[in-house]
C-alpha positions in Angstrom: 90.6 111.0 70.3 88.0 114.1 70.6 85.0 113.5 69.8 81.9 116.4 71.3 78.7 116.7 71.8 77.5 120.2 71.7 73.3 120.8 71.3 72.9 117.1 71.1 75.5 117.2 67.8 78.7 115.1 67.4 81.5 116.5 66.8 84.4 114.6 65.3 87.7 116.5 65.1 90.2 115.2 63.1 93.5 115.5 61.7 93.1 116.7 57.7 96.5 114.9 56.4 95.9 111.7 58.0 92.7 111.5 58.8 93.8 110.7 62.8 91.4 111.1 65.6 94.3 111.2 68.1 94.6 115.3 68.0 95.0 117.8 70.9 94.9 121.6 71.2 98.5 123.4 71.7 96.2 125.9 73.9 94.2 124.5 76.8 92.2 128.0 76.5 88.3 127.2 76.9 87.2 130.6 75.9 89.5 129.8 72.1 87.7 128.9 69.4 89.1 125.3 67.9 90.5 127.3 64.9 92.1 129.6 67.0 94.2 127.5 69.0 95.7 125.5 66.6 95.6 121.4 67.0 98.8 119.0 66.7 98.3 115.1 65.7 100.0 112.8 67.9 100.2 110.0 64.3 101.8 112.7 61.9 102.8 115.6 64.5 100.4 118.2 62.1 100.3 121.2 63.1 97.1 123.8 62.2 93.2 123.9 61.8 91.8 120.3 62.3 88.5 119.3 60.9 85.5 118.4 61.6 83.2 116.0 61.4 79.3 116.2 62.6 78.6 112.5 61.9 80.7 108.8 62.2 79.5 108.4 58.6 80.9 111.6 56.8 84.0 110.9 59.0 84.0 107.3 57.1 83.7 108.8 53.5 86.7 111.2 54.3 89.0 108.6 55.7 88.0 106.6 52.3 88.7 109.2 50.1 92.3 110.1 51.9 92.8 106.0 51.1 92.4 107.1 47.0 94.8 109.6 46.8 
């Protein structure tokens, strides 16, 4: 599970099929942006640009919506 705090701001990365917090970079490049290195979920192996989340509650409302479709 990621979750950052960057300037005092939570980060929440997550996978966009699933909704999974359990993602990892395929780079382990610091100097990569997130987009950049791609991101694999360890719940649906998806592979790509992850997203992400700058509060628990917008996180909440996503994995709701994923629920209705």
């Amino acid at each position: 599970m990621l979750i950052h705090s960057i300037d005092d701001v939570m980060e929440i990365i997550a996978c966009p099929l699933c909704g999974s917090r359990k993602t990892r970079p395929l780079l382990d490049t610091i100097n990569v942006p997130y987009y950049a290195k791609g991101y694999v979920c360890e719940d649906c192996d998806f592979k790509g640009v992850p997203l992400i989340f700058t509060s628990e509650q917008i996180y909440k409302k996503f994995l709701v919506l994923l629920k209705r479709i």
